[in-house]
Residue, then its C-alpha position, 0 to 999 in steps of 0.5 A: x500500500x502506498x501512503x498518500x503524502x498529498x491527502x494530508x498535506x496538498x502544500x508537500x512539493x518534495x518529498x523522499x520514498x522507497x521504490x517498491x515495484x519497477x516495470x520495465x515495459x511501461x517504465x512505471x515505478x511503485x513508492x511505498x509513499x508519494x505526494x503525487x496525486x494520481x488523478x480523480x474526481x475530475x481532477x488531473x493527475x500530478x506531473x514533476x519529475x523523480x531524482x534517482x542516482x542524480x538521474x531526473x526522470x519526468x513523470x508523464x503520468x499517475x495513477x491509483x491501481x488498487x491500494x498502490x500509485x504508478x508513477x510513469x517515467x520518461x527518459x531512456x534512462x534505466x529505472x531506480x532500482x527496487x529499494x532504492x531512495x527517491x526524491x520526488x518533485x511536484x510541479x508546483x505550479x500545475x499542482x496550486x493551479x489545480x489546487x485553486x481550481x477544485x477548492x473553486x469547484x466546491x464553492x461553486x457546489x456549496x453554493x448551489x446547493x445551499x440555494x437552490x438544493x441542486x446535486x451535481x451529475x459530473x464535473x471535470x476540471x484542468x488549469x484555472x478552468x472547468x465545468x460541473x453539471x446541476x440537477x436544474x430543470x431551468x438554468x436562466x440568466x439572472x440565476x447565472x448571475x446571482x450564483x456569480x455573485x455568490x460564489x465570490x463573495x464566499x471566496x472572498x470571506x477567506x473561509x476555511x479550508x479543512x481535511x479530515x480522514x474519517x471511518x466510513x460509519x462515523x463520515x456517513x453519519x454527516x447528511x450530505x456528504x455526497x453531493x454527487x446524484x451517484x455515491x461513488x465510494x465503493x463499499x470496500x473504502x473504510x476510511x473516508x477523506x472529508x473536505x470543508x469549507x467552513x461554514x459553506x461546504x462540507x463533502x467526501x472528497x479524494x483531491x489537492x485543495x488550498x487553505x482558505x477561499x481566498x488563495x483561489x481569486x476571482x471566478x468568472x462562470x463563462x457559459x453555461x449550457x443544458x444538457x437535458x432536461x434536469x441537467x445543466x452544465x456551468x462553465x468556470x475560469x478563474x483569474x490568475 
C-alpha cells in the first residue's frame, strides 16, 4: 500500500520514498509513499519529475491501481532500482493551479446547493478552468448571475479550508456528504477523506485543495449550457 503524502498535506512539493515495484515495459515505478496525486474526481493527475542516482526522470503520468500509485517515467534512462531512495518533485505550479481550481469547484457546489438544493451529475476540471453539471430543470440568466455573485463573495470571506480522514460509519453519519446524484465510494473504502469549507461546504472528497477561499481569486462562470432536461452544465475560469 502506498501512503498518500498529498491527502494530508496538498502544500508537500518534495518529498523522499522507497521504490517498491519497477516495470520495465511501461517504465512505471511503485513508492511505498508519494505526494503525487494520481488523478480523480475530475481532477488531473500530478506531473514533476523523480531524482534517482542524480538521474531526473519526468513523470508523464499517475495513477491509483488498487491500494498502490504508478508513477510513469520518461527518459531512456534505466529505472531506480527496487529499494532504492527517491526524491520526488511536484510541479508546483500545475499542482496550486489545480489546487485553486477544485477548492473553486466546491464553492461553486456549496453554493448551489445551499440555494437552490441542486446535486451535481459530473464535473471535470484542468488549469484555472472547468465545468460541473446541476440537477436544474431551468438554468436562466439572472440565476447565472446571482450564483456569480455568490460564489465570490464566499471566496472572498477567506473561509476555511479543512481535511479530515474519517471511518466510513462515523463520515456517513454527516447528511450530505455526497453531493454527487451517484455515491461513488465503493463499499470496500473504510476510511473516508472529508473536505470543508467552513461554514459553506462540507463533502467526501479524494483531491489537492488550498487553505482558505481566498488563495483561489476571482471566478468568472463563462457559459453555461443544458444538457437535458434536469441537467445543466456551468462553465468556470478563474483569474490568475
Amino acid at each position: 500500500m502506498t501512503k498518500l503524502l498529498y491527502q494530508s498535506d496538498s502544500y508537500l512539493k518534495e518529498f523522499s520514498a522507497i521504490v517498491t515495484s519497477i516495470n520495465n515495459d511501461d517504465r512505471s515505478i511503485q513508492l511505498d509513499k508519494t505526494a503525487f496525486f494520481p488523478g480523480g474526481g475530475g481532477q488531473p493527475h500530478d506531473s514533476g519529475s523523480i531524482i534517482a542516482g542524480g538521474i531526473h526522470f519526468p513523470i508523464h503520468k499517475v495513477k491509483k491501481q488498487g491500494s498502490n500509485i504508478l508513477h510513469f517515467l520518461g527518459g531512456t534512462d534505466p529505472l531506480p532500482e527496487k529499494g532504492s531512495v527517491i526524491s520526488g518533485q511536484i510541479d508546483w505550479d500545475r499542482r496550486y493551479k489545480l489546487m485553486r481550481t477544485h477548492t473553486a469547484m466546491h464553492v461553486l457546489c456549496g453554493v448551489i446547493f445551499r440555494d437552490y438544493g441542486a446535486s451535481v451529475t459530473g464535473g471535470n476540471m484542468d488549469l484555472l478552468k472547468g465545468r460541473m453539471d446541476f440537477e436544474f430543470e431551468t438554468l436562466k440568466a439572472e440565476f447565472v448571475h446571482e450564483i456569480k455573485r455568490s460564489i465570490n463573495r464566499e471566496i472572498q470571506n477567506n473561509l476555511d479550508v479543512k481535511i479530515d480522514i474519517l471511518p466510513r460509519e462515523q463520515a456517513f453519519l454527516i447528511p450530505d456528504l455526497i453531493r454527487t446524484k451517484i455515491n461513488l465510494l465503493p463499499p470496500g473504502i473504510k476510511l473516508v477523506r472529508t473536505v470543508e469549507i467552513c461554514g459553506l461546504d462540507l463533502q467526501a472528497d479524494g483531491g489537492t485543495h488550498v487553505r482558505s477561499t481566498s488563495e483561489i481569486g476571482r471566478m468568472q462562470i463563462v457559459d453555461y449550457k443544458s444538457k437535458g432536461a434536469i441537467n445543466k452544465r456551468i462553465y468556470i475560469e478563474i483569474e490568475d
